[in-house]
Steps between C-alpha positions, in 0.01 A plus 500: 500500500810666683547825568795525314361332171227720524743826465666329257180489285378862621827644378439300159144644487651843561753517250211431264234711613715765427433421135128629575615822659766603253642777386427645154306786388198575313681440160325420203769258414469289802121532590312606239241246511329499138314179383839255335711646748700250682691697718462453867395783681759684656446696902536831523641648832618752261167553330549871572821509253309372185442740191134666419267229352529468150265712285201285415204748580206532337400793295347801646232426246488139571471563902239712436300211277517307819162611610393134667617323787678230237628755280840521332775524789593917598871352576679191374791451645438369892710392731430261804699407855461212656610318790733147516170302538284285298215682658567743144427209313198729269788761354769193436224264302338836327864581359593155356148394358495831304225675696625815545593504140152416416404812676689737295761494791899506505525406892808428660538336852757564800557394799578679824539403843287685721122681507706858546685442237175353294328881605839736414457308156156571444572932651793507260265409234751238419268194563120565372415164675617325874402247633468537851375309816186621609627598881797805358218577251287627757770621681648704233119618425457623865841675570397732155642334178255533231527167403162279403424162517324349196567129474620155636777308419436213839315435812684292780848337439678578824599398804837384755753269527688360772778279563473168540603472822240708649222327321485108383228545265317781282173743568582493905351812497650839672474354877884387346643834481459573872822592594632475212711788269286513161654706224227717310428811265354823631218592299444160342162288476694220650543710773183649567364133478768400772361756740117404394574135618716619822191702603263262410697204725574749804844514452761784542727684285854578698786305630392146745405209537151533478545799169619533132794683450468616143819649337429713207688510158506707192396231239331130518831395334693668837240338754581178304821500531553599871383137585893438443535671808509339838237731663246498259285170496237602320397740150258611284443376125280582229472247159773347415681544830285209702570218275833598492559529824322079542740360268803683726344344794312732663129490659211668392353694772169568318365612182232780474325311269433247729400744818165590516572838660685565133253355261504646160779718599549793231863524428690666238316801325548655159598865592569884293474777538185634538501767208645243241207307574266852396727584218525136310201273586492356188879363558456356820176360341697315276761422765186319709400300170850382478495393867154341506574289180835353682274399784291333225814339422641365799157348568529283180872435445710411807784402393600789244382714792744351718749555197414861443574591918871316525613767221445733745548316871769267433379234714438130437175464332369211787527833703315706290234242464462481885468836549287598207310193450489367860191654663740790718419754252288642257553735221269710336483841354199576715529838690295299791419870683261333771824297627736767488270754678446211800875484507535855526310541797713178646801760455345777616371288788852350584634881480706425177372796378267790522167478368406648178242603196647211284203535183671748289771245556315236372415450156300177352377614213808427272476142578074500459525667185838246377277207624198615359673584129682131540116360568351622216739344283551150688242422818644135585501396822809669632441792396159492681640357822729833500164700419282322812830579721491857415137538567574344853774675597513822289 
Protein backbone atom coordinates (compact mmCIF):
# COMPACT_ATOMS: atom_id res chain seq x y z
CA UNK A 1 0.00 0.00 0.00
CA UNK A 2 1.17 3.74 -0.61
CA UNK A 3 1.85 6.08 1.70
CA UNK A 4 -0.60 8.31 0.58
CA UNK A 5 -3.57 5.70 0.46
CA UNK A 6 -2.65 4.78 3.73
CA UNK A 7 -3.41 8.54 5.13
CA UNK A 8 -6.20 8.52 3.19
CA UNK A 9 -7.60 5.53 5.18
CA UNK A 10 -6.02 6.79 8.64
CA UNK A 11 -7.87 10.06 8.23
CA UNK A 12 -11.14 7.89 7.44
CA UNK A 13 -10.43 5.81 10.60
CA UNK A 14 -10.04 9.07 12.49
CA UNK A 15 -13.02 10.81 11.63
CA UNK A 16 -14.72 7.71 13.01
CA UNK A 17 -12.96 6.95 16.03
CA UNK A 18 -14.04 10.07 17.14
CA UNK A 19 -17.49 8.49 17.43
CA UNK A 20 -15.90 6.34 20.41
CA UNK A 21 -14.47 9.36 22.18
CA UNK A 22 -17.42 11.69 21.95
CA UNK A 23 -18.74 14.23 23.62
CA UNK A 24 -21.91 13.91 25.75
CA UNK A 25 -22.47 13.79 29.33
CA UNK A 26 -23.60 11.48 31.89
CA UNK A 27 -27.33 12.06 30.94
CA UNK A 28 -29.88 9.72 31.70
CA UNK A 29 -31.40 10.38 28.36
CA UNK A 30 -28.46 9.41 26.34
CA UNK A 31 -26.74 6.68 28.54
CA UNK A 32 -28.84 5.34 30.83
CA UNK A 33 -28.26 1.83 30.15
CA UNK A 34 -31.41 -0.14 31.63
CA UNK A 35 -32.27 -3.65 30.20
CA UNK A 36 -34.70 -2.57 26.58
CA UNK A 37 -32.70 0.36 26.25
CA UNK A 38 -31.45 0.85 22.81
CA UNK A 39 -29.67 3.86 23.04
CA UNK A 40 -26.03 3.87 22.30
CA UNK A 41 -23.93 4.92 24.93
CA UNK A 42 -22.91 8.30 24.78
CA UNK A 43 -18.80 9.62 26.07
CA UNK A 44 -18.53 11.83 28.56
CA UNK A 45 -15.54 14.34 28.49
CA UNK A 46 -18.04 16.34 30.28
CA UNK A 47 -18.95 13.69 32.81
CA UNK A 48 -18.22 16.30 35.47
CA UNK A 49 -21.33 18.55 34.17
CA UNK A 50 -24.03 15.78 34.65
CA UNK A 51 -26.82 16.17 37.42
CA UNK A 52 -26.75 14.04 40.91
CA UNK A 53 -27.78 10.38 40.19
CA UNK A 54 -31.27 9.87 40.31
CA UNK A 55 -32.77 8.84 43.67
CA UNK A 56 -33.03 5.07 43.67
CA UNK A 57 -31.51 4.22 47.21
CA UNK A 58 -32.44 1.75 49.33
CA UNK A 59 -34.11 2.29 52.61
CA UNK A 60 -32.25 3.00 55.69
CA UNK A 61 -34.17 0.01 56.95
CA UNK A 62 -33.58 -2.03 53.93
CA UNK A 63 -29.57 -1.26 53.99
CA UNK A 64 -29.55 -2.27 57.27
CA UNK A 65 -31.39 -5.88 56.34
CA UNK A 66 -28.38 -6.32 54.16
CA UNK A 67 -26.53 -8.26 56.75
CA UNK A 68 -24.81 -10.93 54.08
CA UNK A 69 -22.33 -10.53 51.53
CA UNK A 70 -25.38 -11.05 48.74
CA UNK A 71 -27.71 -8.92 50.48
CA UNK A 72 -30.09 -6.32 49.05
CA UNK A 73 -27.86 -3.51 47.29
CA UNK A 74 -26.95 -0.23 50.06
CA UNK A 75 -27.08 2.05 46.69
CA UNK A 76 -28.82 1.53 43.36
CA UNK A 77 -28.06 3.84 41.15
CA UNK A 78 -24.15 3.22 39.81
CA UNK A 79 -22.40 4.67 37.40
CA UNK A 80 -19.37 3.24 35.35
CA UNK A 81 -16.38 4.88 32.96
CA UNK A 82 -14.88 3.18 30.56
CA UNK A 83 -12.36 3.50 28.02
CA UNK A 84 -12.85 3.40 23.81
CA UNK A 85 -11.82 -0.33 23.93
CA UNK A 86 -13.39 -3.62 23.66
CA UNK A 87 -11.17 -4.63 26.48
CA UNK A 88 -14.69 -3.28 28.65
CA UNK A 89 -16.46 -5.82 26.95
CA UNK A 90 -17.97 -7.33 30.85
CA UNK A 91 -19.93 -3.76 31.64
CA UNK A 92 -21.25 -3.42 27.74
CA UNK A 93 -22.67 -7.31 27.62
CA UNK A 94 -23.87 -6.99 31.53
CA UNK A 95 -26.02 -3.81 30.42
CA UNK A 96 -27.75 -5.25 27.29
CA UNK A 97 -28.40 -8.92 28.58
CA UNK A 98 -30.19 -7.40 31.63
CA UNK A 99 -27.60 -8.31 34.26
CA UNK A 100 -27.32 -5.44 36.10
CA UNK A 101 -31.03 -5.24 36.18
CA UNK A 102 -31.12 -8.66 37.53
CA UNK A 103 -29.09 -7.39 40.35
CA UNK A 104 -31.41 -4.84 41.57
CA UNK A 105 -29.14 -2.31 39.65
CA UNK A 106 -29.97 0.96 37.51
CA UNK A 107 -26.24 1.26 35.99
CA UNK A 108 -25.37 3.59 33.47
CA UNK A 109 -22.09 3.53 31.36
CA UNK A 110 -19.71 6.45 30.01
CA UNK A 111 -16.95 6.78 28.37
CA UNK A 112 -13.90 8.94 28.92
CA UNK A 113 -10.67 9.26 27.37
CA UNK A 114 -7.98 8.94 29.73
CA UNK A 115 -7.02 6.93 33.27
CA UNK A 116 -6.89 10.70 35.01
CA UNK A 117 -9.89 11.45 33.94
CA UNK A 118 -11.23 7.66 34.83
CA UNK A 119 -9.69 8.60 38.74
CA UNK A 120 -11.19 12.54 38.96
CA UNK A 121 -14.51 10.56 38.14
CA UNK A 122 -14.29 8.09 40.69
CA UNK A 123 -12.81 11.37 43.62
CA UNK A 124 -15.78 13.39 42.44
CA UNK A 125 -17.90 10.55 43.39
CA UNK A 126 -19.34 10.96 39.99
CA UNK A 127 -18.33 7.45 38.64
CA UNK A 128 -18.72 4.54 41.46
CA UNK A 129 -16.95 2.23 38.89
CA UNK A 130 -13.63 2.77 36.23
CA UNK A 131 -12.21 0.76 34.49
CA UNK A 132 -8.70 1.28 34.43
CA UNK A 133 -5.42 -0.32 33.05
CA UNK A 134 -3.62 -1.98 35.60
CA UNK A 135 -0.15 0.20 35.12
CA UNK A 136 -2.08 4.11 36.22
CA UNK A 137 -3.86 1.87 38.78
CA UNK A 138 -0.83 1.28 40.60
CA UNK A 139 0.39 4.43 39.83
CA UNK A 140 -2.47 6.36 41.11
CA UNK A 141 -2.32 3.84 44.28
CA UNK A 142 1.37 4.77 44.97
CA UNK A 143 1.37 8.63 44.43
CA UNK A 144 -1.68 8.57 47.44
CA UNK A 145 -5.19 8.26 45.79
CA UNK A 146 -7.26 6.04 47.82
CA UNK A 147 -8.39 4.20 45.08
CA UNK A 148 -8.67 0.07 45.27
CA UNK A 149 -8.47 -2.44 42.88
CA UNK A 150 -11.10 -5.21 43.07
CA UNK A 151 -11.64 -6.81 39.69
CA UNK A 152 -10.70 -7.59 35.99
CA UNK A 153 -12.17 -6.57 33.01
CA UNK A 154 -8.83 -8.17 30.49
CA UNK A 155 -5.41 -9.54 30.48
CA UNK A 156 -3.16 -8.79 27.33
CA UNK A 157 -4.57 -7.00 24.18
CA UNK A 158 -1.77 -4.61 23.35
CA UNK A 159 0.93 -3.90 21.49
CA UNK A 160 2.64 -1.43 18.30
CA UNK A 161 2.26 -0.65 14.98
CA UNK A 162 4.45 0.50 12.38
CA UNK A 163 4.38 1.59 8.94
CA UNK A 164 4.70 -0.45 6.30
CA UNK A 165 7.60 0.74 5.01
CA UNK A 166 9.71 0.06 7.91
CA UNK A 167 8.50 -3.45 8.28
CA UNK A 168 7.25 -5.99 5.33
CA UNK A 169 5.57 -8.31 7.55
CA UNK A 170 3.95 -8.54 11.20
CA UNK A 171 5.42 -9.68 14.88
CA UNK A 172 9.19 -8.42 13.75
CA UNK A 173 9.60 -7.85 17.14
CA UNK A 174 11.07 -4.44 18.84
CA UNK A 175 14.75 -4.87 17.20
CA UNK A 176 12.37 -2.67 14.40
CA UNK A 177 11.99 0.36 16.39
CA UNK A 178 15.73 1.04 16.65
CA UNK A 179 15.99 4.30 15.49
CA UNK A 180 12.88 4.78 15.01
CA UNK A 181 10.27 7.74 16.58
CA UNK A 182 7.44 5.55 18.38
CA UNK A 183 4.48 7.52 19.65
CA UNK A 184 3.30 6.25 23.23
CA UNK A 185 1.29 7.06 26.54
CA UNK A 186 3.00 7.92 29.80
CA UNK A 187 1.69 5.84 32.40
CA UNK A 188 0.15 3.21 30.15
CA UNK A 189 0.59 -0.76 30.31
CA UNK A 190 1.51 -0.54 26.71
CA UNK A 191 4.16 1.44 27.78
CA UNK A 192 5.57 -0.18 30.65
CA UNK A 193 5.51 -3.39 28.40
CA UNK A 194 7.54 -1.37 25.69
CA UNK A 195 10.28 -0.65 28.19
CA UNK A 196 10.05 -4.46 29.67
CA UNK A 197 10.90 -5.74 26.07
CA UNK A 198 13.61 -2.81 25.37
CA UNK A 199 15.36 -3.99 28.56
CA UNK A 200 14.92 -7.40 28.05
CA UNK A 201 16.58 -7.13 24.19
CA UNK A 202 19.47 -4.63 25.37
CA UNK A 203 18.26 -1.85 23.67
CA UNK A 204 18.19 1.94 24.51
CA UNK A 205 15.67 4.46 25.10
CA UNK A 206 16.85 8.09 23.50
CA UNK A 207 17.42 9.49 20.13
CA UNK A 208 19.92 7.00 17.43
CA UNK A 209 20.38 4.64 15.51
CA UNK A 210 20.94 1.98 17.73
CA UNK A 211 17.73 3.50 20.44
CA UNK A 212 13.89 4.07 20.63
CA UNK A 213 12.82 7.40 20.60
CA UNK A 214 9.45 7.23 22.28
CA UNK A 215 7.23 10.39 22.01
CA UNK A 216 4.61 10.56 24.60
CA UNK A 217 0.86 11.59 24.18
CA UNK A 218 -2.08 12.32 26.32
CA UNK A 219 -4.50 9.53 25.08
CA UNK A 220 -4.09 6.10 22.94
CA UNK A 221 -6.47 7.91 20.51
CA UNK A 222 -3.54 10.96 20.33
CA UNK A 223 -0.56 8.35 20.02
CA UNK A 224 -2.76 6.86 17.24
CA UNK A 225 -3.17 9.50 15.42
CA UNK A 226 0.37 11.08 15.39
CA UNK A 227 1.33 8.22 12.90
CA UNK A 228 -0.12 10.94 10.33
CA UNK A 229 2.88 12.69 11.07
CA UNK A 230 6.09 12.39 9.18
CA UNK A 231 8.34 11.84 12.26
CA UNK A 232 6.55 9.39 14.01
CA UNK A 233 6.86 5.77 12.48
CA UNK A 234 5.71 3.94 15.05
CA UNK A 235 2.62 3.91 18.11
CA UNK A 236 1.08 2.24 20.69
CA UNK A 237 -2.50 0.48 20.56
CA UNK A 238 -4.63 -1.26 22.86
CA UNK A 239 -7.98 -3.47 21.45
CA UNK A 240 -9.47 -2.28 18.83
CA UNK A 241 -6.63 -0.03 17.69
CA UNK A 242 -4.29 -3.10 16.17
CA UNK A 243 -6.75 -4.50 13.82
CA UNK A 244 -7.52 -1.26 12.81
CA UNK A 245 -4.47 -0.10 12.23
CA UNK A 246 -3.83 -3.87 9.67
CA UNK A 247 -6.67 -3.10 7.56
CA UNK A 248 -5.07 0.75 7.06
CA UNK A 249 -1.92 -0.92 6.18
CA UNK A 250 0.17 -0.86 8.87
CA UNK A 251 2.53 -3.66 10.57
CA UNK A 252 2.17 -5.22 13.70
CA UNK A 253 5.22 -4.86 15.68
CA UNK A 254 4.19 -7.44 18.33
CA UNK A 255 1.43 -8.40 20.49
CA UNK A 256 1.87 -9.02 24.30
CA UNK A 257 -0.07 -11.87 24.07
CA UNK A 258 2.22 -13.48 22.00
CA UNK A 259 5.63 -12.40 24.05
CA UNK A 260 6.55 -14.56 26.61
CA UNK A 261 8.07 -11.80 28.75
CA UNK A 262 4.11 -10.53 28.83
CA UNK A 263 2.27 -13.73 29.36
CA UNK A 264 -1.00 -13.42 31.07
CA UNK A 265 -0.56 -9.77 31.18
CA UNK A 266 -3.19 -8.13 33.73
CA UNK A 267 -4.67 -5.18 32.05
CA UNK A 268 -7.59 -3.13 32.78
CA UNK A 269 -8.78 -3.18 36.53
CA UNK A 270 -12.15 -2.45 38.06
CA UNK A 271 -11.33 0.55 40.39
CA UNK A 272 -13.37 2.97 43.48
CA UNK A 273 -12.84 4.39 45.85
CA UNK A 274 -11.72 2.67 48.62
CA UNK A 275 -14.48 3.73 51.25
CA UNK A 276 -17.41 3.02 48.75
CA UNK A 277 -16.12 -0.32 48.65
CA UNK A 278 -16.49 -0.38 52.99
CA UNK A 279 -19.70 1.48 52.87
CA UNK A 280 -21.75 -0.68 50.04
CA UNK A 281 -20.34 -4.25 49.67
CA UNK A 282 -23.42 -5.63 49.01
CA UNK A 283 -23.73 -3.26 45.72
CA UNK A 284 -20.57 -3.92 44.29
CA UNK A 285 -21.46 -7.59 45.16
CA UNK A 286 -24.15 -7.40 42.90
CA UNK A 287 -22.16 -5.31 40.42
CA UNK A 288 -19.51 -8.55 40.33
CA UNK A 289 -22.57 -11.01 39.75
CA UNK A 290 -23.60 -8.90 36.89
CA UNK A 291 -20.05 -8.96 35.47
CA UNK A 292 -19.29 -12.65 36.05
CA UNK A 293 -22.65 -13.76 34.40
CA UNK A 294 -21.66 -11.60 31.08
CA UNK A 295 -18.44 -13.54 31.05
CA UNK A 296 -20.72 -16.62 31.24
CA UNK A 297 -22.23 -15.12 28.32
CA UNK A 298 -19.67 -14.28 25.98
CA UNK A 299 -18.31 -17.80 26.50
CA UNK A 300 -21.58 -19.31 25.05
CA UNK A 301 -22.95 -16.76 22.56
CA UNK A 302 -20.46 -15.08 20.21
CA UNK A 303 -22.16 -13.52 18.01
CA UNK A 304 -24.76 -11.48 20.24
CA UNK A 305 -21.57 -10.75 22.19
CA UNK A 306 -20.04 -9.28 19.30
CA UNK A 307 -23.52 -7.43 18.85
CA UNK A 308 -23.75 -6.17 22.37
CA UNK A 309 -19.81 -4.38 22.07
CA UNK A 310 -20.44 -2.39 18.49
CA UNK A 311 -23.31 -0.41 20.50
CA UNK A 312 -20.72 0.86 22.33
CA UNK A 313 -17.27 0.80 19.99
CA UNK A 314 -18.60 1.53 16.70
CA UNK A 315 -16.35 -0.61 14.85
CA UNK A 316 -16.97 -3.32 12.24
CA UNK A 317 -17.91 -6.41 13.98
CA UNK A 318 -14.92 -8.66 11.88
CA UNK A 319 -12.88 -6.21 14.16
CA UNK A 320 -14.45 -6.88 17.20
CA UNK A 321 -14.32 -10.55 16.58
CA UNK A 322 -10.48 -10.35 16.05
CA UNK A 323 -9.81 -8.62 18.91
CA UNK A 324 -12.16 -10.25 21.33
CA UNK A 325 -12.35 -13.61 19.92
CA UNK A 326 -8.86 -13.88 18.33
CA UNK A 327 -6.54 -15.24 21.05
CA UNK A 328 -4.84 -11.30 21.78
CA UNK A 329 -6.98 -10.91 24.69
CA UNK A 330 -8.83 -12.21 27.40
CA UNK A 331 -11.58 -10.89 29.47
CA UNK A 332 -12.60 -11.82 32.71
CA UNK A 333 -13.87 -10.25 35.83
CA UNK A 334 -11.07 -11.92 37.78
CA UNK A 335 -9.16 -9.45 40.10
CA UNK A 336 -5.95 -11.78 39.13
CA UNK A 337 -3.85 -10.04 42.33
CA UNK A 338 -0.75 -12.49 41.85
CA UNK A 339 -0.30 -10.82 38.21
CA UNK A 340 -0.83 -7.41 39.13
CA UNK A 341 1.50 -7.55 42.20
CA UNK A 342 4.44 -9.15 39.66
CA UNK A 343 3.68 -6.20 37.47
CA UNK A 344 3.99 -3.86 40.15
CA UNK A 345 7.31 -4.69 41.07
CA UNK A 346 8.15 -4.56 37.03
CA UNK A 347 7.15 -0.73 37.58
CA UNK A 348 8.72 -0.22 40.54
CA UNK A 349 11.73 -2.01 39.06
CA UNK A 350 11.73 0.12 35.76
CA UNK A 351 11.38 3.33 38.19
CA UNK A 352 7.75 4.05 36.94
CA UNK A 353 6.95 4.51 40.27
CA UNK A 354 7.78 4.31 43.89
CA UNK A 355 7.22 1.28 45.74
CA UNK A 356 4.34 0.85 47.97
CA UNK A 357 1.98 -1.13 50.70
CA UNK A 358 -0.55 -1.94 47.85
CA UNK A 359 -2.98 -4.64 50.26
CA UNK A 360 -5.33 -2.18 51.68
CA UNK A 361 -5.47 -1.36 48.02
CA UNK A 362 -6.40 -4.55 47.06
CA UNK A 363 -9.59 -6.07 47.64
CA UNK A 364 -10.72 -9.77 46.31
CA UNK A 365 -13.20 -10.57 48.36
CA UNK A 366 -16.12 -8.85 46.43
CA UNK A 367 -15.45 -10.96 43.50
CA UNK A 368 -14.91 -14.47 45.89
CA UNK A 369 -17.98 -13.81 47.61
CA UNK A 370 -20.02 -12.73 43.86
CA UNK A 371 -18.42 -15.99 42.49
CA UNK A 372 -19.09 -18.00 45.30
CA UNK A 373 -23.06 -16.73 45.61
CA UNK A 374 -23.20 -17.29 41.52
CA UNK A 375 -21.75 -21.08 42.37
CA UNK A 376 -24.14 -22.04 44.63
CA UNK A 377 -26.85 -21.34 42.38
CA UNK A 378 -25.26 -22.61 38.93
CA UNK A 379 -21.61 -24.63 39.21
CA UNK A 380 -21.24 -25.41 35.29
CA UNK A 381 -18.14 -25.48 33.93
CA UNK A 382 -17.46 -21.82 33.42
CA UNK A 383 -18.24 -20.79 36.30
CA UNK A 384 -15.74 -23.30 37.83
CA UNK A 385 -12.95 -22.47 35.39
CA UNK A 386 -13.33 -18.74 36.88
CA UNK A 387 -13.31 -20.44 40.48
CA UNK A 388 -9.85 -22.71 39.73
CA UNK A 389 -8.40 -19.24 38.24
CA UNK A 390 -9.07 -17.42 41.35
CA UNK A 391 -7.61 -20.03 43.55
CA UNK A 392 -4.39 -19.76 41.32
CA UNK A 393 -3.98 -16.40 41.10
CA UNK A 394 -5.94 -14.80 44.01
Amino acid sequence: MKISENKLRVIAFLAAVSMFTGCGALNNSQTETQTGNDAAPAATEEAENSGEESSEEKTAEESSAADSSTGLPEKTSINIGYLNSTAHLLAFVASEEGYFSDEGLNVTLTQFSSAAELVNGLESDKLDIAFIGSVPSLTFQSQGHDVTIFGGAMSNGHGYVIKSEFADKDELGVQILKGRNVASVKNSVQDAELQILLKDAGIEIGEGEDKVNIVYFDSQKDAYAALLNNNIDAASVYSPYASLAKSQGYKVVYYCAHEKALENQPCCRQVAKTSALNENPNTYTAVERAFIKAYHFTQTDKDKTIADVQKYIDIDKEFIETEVYGGYSVSSPDPDKKGTLTLKDTIVELGYTEDYDIEPLYNTSIYKNALDSILAEDSDDIYKSLEEHFNDYE
